[in-house]
KOLVOLO-222495 format. One line per 8 residues: for each residue x, y, z of C-alpha. Coordinates in Angstrom, 1 decimal, padded with zeros to 4 digits, always signed. Example, Ala and Ser with C-alpha at 12.3 -4.5 7.8 and 13.67 -1.06 7.14 Angstrom:
+012.3,-004.5,+007.8  +013.7,-001.1,+007.1
***
This chain:
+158.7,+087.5,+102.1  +161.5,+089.5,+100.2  +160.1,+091.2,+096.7  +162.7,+090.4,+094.4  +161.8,+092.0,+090.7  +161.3,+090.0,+087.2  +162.0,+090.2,+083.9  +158.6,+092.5,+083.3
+158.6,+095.9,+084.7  +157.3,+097.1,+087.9  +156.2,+093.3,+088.5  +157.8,+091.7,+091.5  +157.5,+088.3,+093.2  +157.7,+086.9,+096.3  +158.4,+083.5,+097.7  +156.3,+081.7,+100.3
+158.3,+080.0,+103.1  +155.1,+078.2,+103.3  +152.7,+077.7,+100.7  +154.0,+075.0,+098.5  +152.4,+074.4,+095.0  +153.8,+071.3,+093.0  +156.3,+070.3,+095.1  +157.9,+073.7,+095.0
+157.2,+077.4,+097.0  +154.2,+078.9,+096.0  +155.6,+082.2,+094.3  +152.4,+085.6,+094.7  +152.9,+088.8,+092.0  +153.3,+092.2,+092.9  +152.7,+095.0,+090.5  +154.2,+098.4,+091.6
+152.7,+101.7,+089.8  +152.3,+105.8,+090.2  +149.6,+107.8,+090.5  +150.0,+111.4,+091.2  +153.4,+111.3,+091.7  +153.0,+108.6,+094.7  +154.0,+105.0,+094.2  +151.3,+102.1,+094.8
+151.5,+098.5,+095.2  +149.4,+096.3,+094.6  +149.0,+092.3,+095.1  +147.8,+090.7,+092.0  +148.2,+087.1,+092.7  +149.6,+083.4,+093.6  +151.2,+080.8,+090.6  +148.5,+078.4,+092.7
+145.9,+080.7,+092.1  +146.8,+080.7,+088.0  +148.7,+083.9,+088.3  +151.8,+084.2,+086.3  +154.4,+087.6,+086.0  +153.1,+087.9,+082.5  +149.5,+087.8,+083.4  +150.4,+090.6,+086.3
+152.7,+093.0,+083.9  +148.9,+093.1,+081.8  +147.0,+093.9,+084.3  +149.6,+096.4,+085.1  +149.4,+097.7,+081.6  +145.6,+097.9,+082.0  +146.3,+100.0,+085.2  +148.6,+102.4,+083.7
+146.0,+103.1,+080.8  +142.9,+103.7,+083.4  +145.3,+106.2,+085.0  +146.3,+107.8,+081.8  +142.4,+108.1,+081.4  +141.3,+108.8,+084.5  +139.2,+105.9,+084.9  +137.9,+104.7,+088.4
+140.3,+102.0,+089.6  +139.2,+099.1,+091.6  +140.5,+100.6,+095.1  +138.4,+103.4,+094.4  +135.2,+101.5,+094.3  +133.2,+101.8,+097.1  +132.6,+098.3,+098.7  +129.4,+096.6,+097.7
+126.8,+096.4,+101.3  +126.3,+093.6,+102.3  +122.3,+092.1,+101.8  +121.6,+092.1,+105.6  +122.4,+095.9,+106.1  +120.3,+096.7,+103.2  +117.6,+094.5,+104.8  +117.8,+096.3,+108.3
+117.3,+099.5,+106.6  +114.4,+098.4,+104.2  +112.4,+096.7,+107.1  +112.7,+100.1,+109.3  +111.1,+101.5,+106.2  +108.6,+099.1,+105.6  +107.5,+099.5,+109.2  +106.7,+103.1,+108.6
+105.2,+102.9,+104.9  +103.6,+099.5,+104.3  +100.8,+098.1,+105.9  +100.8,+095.2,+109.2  +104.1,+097.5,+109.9  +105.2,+095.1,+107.6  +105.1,+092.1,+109.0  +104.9,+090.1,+106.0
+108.2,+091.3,+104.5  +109.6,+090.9,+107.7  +108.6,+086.9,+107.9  +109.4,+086.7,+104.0  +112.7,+087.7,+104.7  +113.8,+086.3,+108.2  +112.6,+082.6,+106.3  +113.4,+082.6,+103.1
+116.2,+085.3,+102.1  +118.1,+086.0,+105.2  +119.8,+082.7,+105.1  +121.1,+082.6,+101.9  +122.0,+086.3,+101.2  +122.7,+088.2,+104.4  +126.6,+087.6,+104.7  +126.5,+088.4,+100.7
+127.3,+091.7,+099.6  +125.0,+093.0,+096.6  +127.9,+092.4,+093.6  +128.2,+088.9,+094.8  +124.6,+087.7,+094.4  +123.7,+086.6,+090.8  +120.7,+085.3,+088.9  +121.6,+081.8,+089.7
+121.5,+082.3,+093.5  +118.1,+083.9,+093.4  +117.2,+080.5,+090.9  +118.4,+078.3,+093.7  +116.5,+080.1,+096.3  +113.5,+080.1,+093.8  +114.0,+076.0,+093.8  +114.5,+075.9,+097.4
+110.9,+077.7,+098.1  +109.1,+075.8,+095.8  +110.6,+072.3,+097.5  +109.7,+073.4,+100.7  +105.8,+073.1,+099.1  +104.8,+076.9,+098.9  +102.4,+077.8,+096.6  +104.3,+079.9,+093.2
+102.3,+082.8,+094.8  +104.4,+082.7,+098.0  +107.4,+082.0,+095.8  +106.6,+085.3,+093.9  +106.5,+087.6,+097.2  +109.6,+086.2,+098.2  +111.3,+087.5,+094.7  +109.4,+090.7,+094.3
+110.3,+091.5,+098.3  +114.0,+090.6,+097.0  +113.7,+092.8,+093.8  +112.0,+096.0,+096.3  +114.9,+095.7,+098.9  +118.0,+096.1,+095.8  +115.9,+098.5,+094.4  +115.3,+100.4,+097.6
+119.0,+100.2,+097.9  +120.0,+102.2,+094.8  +117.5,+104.7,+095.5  +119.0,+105.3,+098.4  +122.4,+105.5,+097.5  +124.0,+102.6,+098.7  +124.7,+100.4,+095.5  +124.8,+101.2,+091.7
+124.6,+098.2,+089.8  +121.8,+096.2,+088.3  +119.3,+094.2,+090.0  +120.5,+090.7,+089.0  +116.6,+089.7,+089.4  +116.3,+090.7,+086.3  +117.6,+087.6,+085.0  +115.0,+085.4,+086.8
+111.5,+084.7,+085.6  +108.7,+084.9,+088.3  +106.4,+082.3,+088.6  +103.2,+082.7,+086.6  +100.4,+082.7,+088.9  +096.7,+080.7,+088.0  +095.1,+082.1,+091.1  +092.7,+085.2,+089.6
+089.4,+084.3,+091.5  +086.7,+082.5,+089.2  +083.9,+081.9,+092.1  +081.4,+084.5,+093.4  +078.5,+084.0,+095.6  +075.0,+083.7,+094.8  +072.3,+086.5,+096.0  +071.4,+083.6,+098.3
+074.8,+082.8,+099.3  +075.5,+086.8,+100.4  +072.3,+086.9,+102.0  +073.6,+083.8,+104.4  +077.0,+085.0,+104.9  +075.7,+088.7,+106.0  +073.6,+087.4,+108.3  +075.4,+084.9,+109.8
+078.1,+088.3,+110.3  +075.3,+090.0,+111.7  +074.2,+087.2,+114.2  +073.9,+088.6,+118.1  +076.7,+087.3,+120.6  +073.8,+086.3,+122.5  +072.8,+083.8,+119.7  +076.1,+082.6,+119.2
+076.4,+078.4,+120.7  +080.3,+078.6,+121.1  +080.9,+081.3,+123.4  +084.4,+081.2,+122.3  +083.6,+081.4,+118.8  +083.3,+085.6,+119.0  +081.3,+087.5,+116.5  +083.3,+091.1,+115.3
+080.6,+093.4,+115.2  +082.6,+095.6,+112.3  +082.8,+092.5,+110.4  +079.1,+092.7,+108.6  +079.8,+096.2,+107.6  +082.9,+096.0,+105.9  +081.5,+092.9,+104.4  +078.7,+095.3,+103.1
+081.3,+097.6,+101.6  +083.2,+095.0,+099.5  +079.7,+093.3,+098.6  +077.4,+096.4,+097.8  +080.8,+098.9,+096.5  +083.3,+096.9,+095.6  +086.1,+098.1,+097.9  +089.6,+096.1,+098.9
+089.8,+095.6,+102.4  +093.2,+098.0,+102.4  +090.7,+100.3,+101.2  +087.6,+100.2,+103.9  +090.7,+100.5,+106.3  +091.7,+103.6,+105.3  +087.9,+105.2,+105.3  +088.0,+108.2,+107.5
+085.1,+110.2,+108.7  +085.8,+112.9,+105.7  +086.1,+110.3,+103.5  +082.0,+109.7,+104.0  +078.9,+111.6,+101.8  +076.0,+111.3,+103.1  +074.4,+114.2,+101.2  +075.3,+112.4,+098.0
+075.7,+109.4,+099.0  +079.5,+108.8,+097.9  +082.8,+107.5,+099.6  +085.9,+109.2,+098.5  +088.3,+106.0,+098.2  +091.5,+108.1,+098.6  +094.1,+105.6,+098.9  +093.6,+103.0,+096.4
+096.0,+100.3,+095.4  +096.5,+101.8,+092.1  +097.0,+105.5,+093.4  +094.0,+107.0,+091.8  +091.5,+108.2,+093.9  +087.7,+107.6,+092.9  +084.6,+107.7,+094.0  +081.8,+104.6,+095.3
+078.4,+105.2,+095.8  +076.7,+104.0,+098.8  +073.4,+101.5,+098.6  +070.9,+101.9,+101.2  +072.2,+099.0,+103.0  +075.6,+100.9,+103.3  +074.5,+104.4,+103.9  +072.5,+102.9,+107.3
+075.4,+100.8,+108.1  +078.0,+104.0,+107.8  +075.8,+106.2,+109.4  +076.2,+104.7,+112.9  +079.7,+104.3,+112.5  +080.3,+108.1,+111.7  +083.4,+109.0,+114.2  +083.9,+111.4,+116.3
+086.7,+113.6,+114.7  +086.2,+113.6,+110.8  +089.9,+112.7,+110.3  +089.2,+109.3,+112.3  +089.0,+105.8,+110.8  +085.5,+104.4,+110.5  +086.7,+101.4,+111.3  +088.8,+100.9,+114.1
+090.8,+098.0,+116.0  +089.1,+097.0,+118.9  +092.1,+096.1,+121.1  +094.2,+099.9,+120.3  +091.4,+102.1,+119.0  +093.9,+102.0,+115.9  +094.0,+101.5,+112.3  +092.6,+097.7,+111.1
+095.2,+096.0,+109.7  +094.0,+092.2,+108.7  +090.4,+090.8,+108.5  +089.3,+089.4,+111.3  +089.4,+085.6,+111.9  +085.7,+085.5,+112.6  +085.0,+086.4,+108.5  +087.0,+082.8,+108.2
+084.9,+080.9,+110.7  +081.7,+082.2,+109.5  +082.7,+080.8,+106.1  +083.5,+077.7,+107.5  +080.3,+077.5,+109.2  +078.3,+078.1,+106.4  +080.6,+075.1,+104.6  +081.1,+077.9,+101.6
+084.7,+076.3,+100.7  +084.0,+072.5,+102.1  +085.7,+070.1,+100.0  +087.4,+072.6,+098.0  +091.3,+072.9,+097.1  +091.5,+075.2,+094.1  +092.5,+078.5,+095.7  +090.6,+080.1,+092.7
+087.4,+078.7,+094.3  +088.1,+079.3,+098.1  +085.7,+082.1,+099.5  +087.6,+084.6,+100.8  +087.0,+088.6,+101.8  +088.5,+089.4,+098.4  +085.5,+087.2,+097.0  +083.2,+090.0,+097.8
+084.7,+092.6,+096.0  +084.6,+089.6,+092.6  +081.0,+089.3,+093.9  +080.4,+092.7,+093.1  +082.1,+092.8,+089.8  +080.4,+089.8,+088.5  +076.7,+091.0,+089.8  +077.5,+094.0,+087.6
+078.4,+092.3,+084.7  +075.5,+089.9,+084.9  +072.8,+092.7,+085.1  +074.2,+093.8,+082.0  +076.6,+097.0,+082.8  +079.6,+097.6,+080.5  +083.0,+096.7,+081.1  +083.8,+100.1,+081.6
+081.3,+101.3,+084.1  +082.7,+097.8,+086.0  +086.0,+099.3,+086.0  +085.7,+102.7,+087.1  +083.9,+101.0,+089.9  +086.5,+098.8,+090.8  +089.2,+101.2,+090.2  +091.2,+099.2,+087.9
+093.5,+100.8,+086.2  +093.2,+099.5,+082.6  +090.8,+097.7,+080.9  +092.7,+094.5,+080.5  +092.3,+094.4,+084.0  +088.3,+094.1,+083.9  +088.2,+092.1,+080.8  +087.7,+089.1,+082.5
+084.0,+089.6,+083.5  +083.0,+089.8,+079.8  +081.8,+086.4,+079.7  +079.1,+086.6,+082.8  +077.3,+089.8,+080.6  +073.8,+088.9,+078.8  +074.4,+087.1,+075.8  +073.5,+089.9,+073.3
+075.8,+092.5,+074.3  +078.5,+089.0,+073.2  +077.0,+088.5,+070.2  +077.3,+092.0,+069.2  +081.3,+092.3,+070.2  +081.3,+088.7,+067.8  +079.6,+091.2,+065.0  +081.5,+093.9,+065.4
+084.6,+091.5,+065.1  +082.7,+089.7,+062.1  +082.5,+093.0,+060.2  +085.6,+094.1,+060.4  +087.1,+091.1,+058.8  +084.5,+091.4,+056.1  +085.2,+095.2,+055.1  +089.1,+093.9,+055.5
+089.0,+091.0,+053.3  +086.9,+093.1,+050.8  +089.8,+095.6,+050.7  +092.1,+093.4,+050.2  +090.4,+091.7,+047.1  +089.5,+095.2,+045.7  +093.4,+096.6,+046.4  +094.2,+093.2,+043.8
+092.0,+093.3,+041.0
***
């Protein structure tokens, strides 16, 4: 097609000797500028596509300025990656960094993102594509805590991406709200309840009817752990050899979920279960997989059939009253706070990292340590009231 100029300068137009747009050739704009002394073309658009020689001798204009300013023109830009290269990268780092090699992210995304955002490139996906995956999730009938992963994951993989340098704009999951989640436990066990589940842990293989049905003999004392100090399972993991006290009787919980490393101290039960476990090298994991000799990843699927045994969760939906391992560690927390111990000693033991995290065991403490928060709160709207009054008159 033959450039033929128009009445605007340095636009141009060509006519299609096959593109036809009411009844007539389709007609695309050229714009023709310099830069540095060397002459650039560039395509602007078709009359079909809404482009007229007016509309091309402003963007021309527009052009002319950002050169006269030395602004970044759009053939500068680096190209935008596209959502699956970002993803390979990401998941080789997840691999080496989070835990189960992460296998979760690696599921979350092969489901649930890869299909819709792989062949996009990061400028192209907006707040209402992460929406319609959002509504998509939810259809399928996972739970808003599933749908949440699936978003955060998203929001960790563009963020990984501008830390590492391959894209510069925002994070368009800004613009989406994250499902608020109603799943904070609210069931602990009973003294009696613990007592049945440890020793149903602690059962011989010999005992056991279902020879199938295979007891994990690490499985009592990590129970222990959670039940008697309050750690996460990521945490009893991690517990090396030189992570153990005996003298003392502490455990030096050096990688928490929070970062901050703190201290748990061992019951009797615990130090006699820890002292048979003590490895050979003290830079070994206490606990170790059975199958590799390895790092523990996941809680065994015995824990799961000796609460299913016990019928701890029978007849029971609400995932906020499901007995799981994590049930332990609220176990602990809300023996504390029933024997009376302040919300602060709870949290140091727990390693949360504020106070608003832990405030939810105030209501299992003795009644008179409430009813003195209530007059604490009741005097300090007297003296306020009386203030007021007296700042009045």
């Amino acid at each position: 097609m033959k450039r033929e100029r128009t009445k605007y300068p340095g636009v141009y137009e060509r006519k299609s000797d096959i593109r036809i747009h009411n009844g007539r050739a389709d007609v695309c704009f050229d714009m023709a500028y310099k830069r540095e002394g060397k002459k650039i073309w560039e395509k602007v658009g078709w009359i079909s596509e809404g482009y007229t020689a007016k509309v091309a001798s402003e963007l021309r204009a527009n052009r002319l300025r950002s050169i006269r300013h030395g602004d970044e023109l759009p053939k500068d830009k680096q190209k935008a990656p596209y959502f699956k290269e970002v993803a390979k990268k990401y998941l080789k780092w997840a691999t080496q960094n989070k835990t189960r090699k992460g296998l979760d992210d690696k599921i979350r995304y092969r489901k649930h993102l890869a299909p819709s955002f792989d062949d996009k490139r990061l400028n192209d996906i907006s707040p209402f594509d992460l929406e319609r995956v959002k509504n998509d999730i939810t259809k399928e009938g996972y739970a808003p805590g599933s749908v949440k992963h699936c978003l955060v994951l998203f929001r960790q993989m563009f963020n990984k991406a501008v830390l590492w340098g391959m894209y510069k704009g925002d994070n368009p999951i800004k613009g989406v709200k994250l499902p608020t989640l109603q799943n904070q436990r609210e069931r602990f066990l009973t003294y009696d309840e613990a007592a049945l589940l440890l020793n149903e842990l602690k059962v011989d293989q010999s005992r056991t009817k279902n020879p199938g049905d295979k007891k994990d003999p690490q499985l009592h004392d990590m129970a222990l752990l959670s039940l008697h100090c309050g750690l996460r399972a990521g945490e009893i993991f991690n517990l090396k050899g030189q992570d153990l006290n005996f003298e003392n009787g502490l455990i030096n919980i050096s990688d928490p979920k929070n970062k901050e490393s703190r201290k748990a101290f061992m019951t009797d039960a615990v130090k006699e279960a820890l002292s048979k476990r003590i490895p050979k090298s003290r830079d070994k994991f206490v606990f170790k997989d059975r199958k590799h000799d390895g790092k523990i990843n996941s809680i065994s699927t015995a824990y799961r059939k000796a609460i299913n045994r016990l019928g701890f969760n029978k007849g029971i939906a609400d995932p906020r009253h499901i007995v799981t391992f994590h049930s332990l560690r609220h176990t602990f927390a809300s023996w504390l706070a029933l024997q009376g111990e302040t919300l602060l000693t709870i949290k140091d033991l727990l390693g949360h990292k504020t106070l608003a995290m832990t405030i939810r065991y105030a209501h299992l403490m003795p009644e008179h340590k409430r009813q003195a928060a209530m007059n604490l709160e009741k005097a300090f709207n007297d003296k306020r009231s009386y203030s007021a009054i007296k700042t009045i008159t």
